[in-house]
N, C-alpha and C positions, 0 to 999 in steps of 0.2 A: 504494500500500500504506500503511496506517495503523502506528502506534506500536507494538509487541510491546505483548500483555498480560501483567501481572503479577499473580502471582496475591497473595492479603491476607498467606499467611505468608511473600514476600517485600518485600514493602512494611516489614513489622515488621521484618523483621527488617535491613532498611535504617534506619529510625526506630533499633534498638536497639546499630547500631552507635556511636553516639552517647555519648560519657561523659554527660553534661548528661541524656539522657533517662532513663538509666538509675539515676542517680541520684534524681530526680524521681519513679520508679517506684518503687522501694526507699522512698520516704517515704509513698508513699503505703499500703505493704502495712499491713494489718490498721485504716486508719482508716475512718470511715464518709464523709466527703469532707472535701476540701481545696480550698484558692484559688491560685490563681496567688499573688496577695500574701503568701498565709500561705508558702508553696514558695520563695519570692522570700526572706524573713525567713532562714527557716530553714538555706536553703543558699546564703546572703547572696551571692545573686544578682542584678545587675539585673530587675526585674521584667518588661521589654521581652525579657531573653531567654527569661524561664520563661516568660512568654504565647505565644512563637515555638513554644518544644519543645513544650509542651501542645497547640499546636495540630497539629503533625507526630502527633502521638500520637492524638490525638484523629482525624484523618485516618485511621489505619491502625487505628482500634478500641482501642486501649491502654487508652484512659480513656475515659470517658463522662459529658457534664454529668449530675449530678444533681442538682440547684438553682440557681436565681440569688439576689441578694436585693437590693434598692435602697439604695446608697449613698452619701448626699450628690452626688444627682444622674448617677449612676450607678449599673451593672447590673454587681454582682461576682457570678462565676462560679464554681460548686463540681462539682469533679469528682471518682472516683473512678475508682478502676484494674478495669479492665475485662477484664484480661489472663486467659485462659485456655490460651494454647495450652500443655502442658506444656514442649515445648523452648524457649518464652522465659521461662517460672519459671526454667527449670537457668541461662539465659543470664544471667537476674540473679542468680543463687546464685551462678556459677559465677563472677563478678568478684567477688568480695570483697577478694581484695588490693588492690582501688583504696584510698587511704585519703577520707576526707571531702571533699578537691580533687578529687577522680575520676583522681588519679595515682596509676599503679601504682609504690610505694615501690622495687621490685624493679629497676625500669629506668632507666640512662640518659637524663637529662634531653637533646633537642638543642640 
């Protein structure tokens, strides 16, 4: 017997248990695309790990490259949020208490 299949809006919604992804989604809403590097800057991330989540995402549909361009001898990637399913809209509306860290203020630190 093979591996159970899973269907795509489980996949997401395993990707969007994720602070780090969800965050990264949340930046991306309303741009026309973004980079890893610029996503890195901004939620002053190692860039090793937004290339990781981008790619989980990317995996399950979330984002979708929309350009590359040549830069000093590399290929930087631009993606945008590809997200349609309505219950992963509400699932990123619906954290907003995380603050900027992806920690929710409200809880016990362990």
């Amino acid at each position: 017997m093979g591996a159970p299949k899973h269907s795509d809006d489980h996949d997401l919604l395993l990707a969007l248990q994720h602070t780090v992804r969800r965050r990264i989604l949340r930046r991306m809403v309303g741009r026309d695309a973004i980079s890893p590097r610029e996503l890195a800057d901004v939620l002053d991330l190692p860039l090793s790990n937004v290339a990781y989540h981008i790619r989980v995402l990317a995996d399950c549909a979330a984002v979708s490259l929309v350009r590359t361009r040549q830069v000093r001898g590399s290929i930087q990637h631009f993606y945008r949020s590809s997200l349609e399913a309505p219950w992963a809209r509400q699932v990123l509306g619906s954290t907003e208490s995380e603050d900027e860290s992806g920690e929710n203020p409200g809880k016990a630190g362990s």
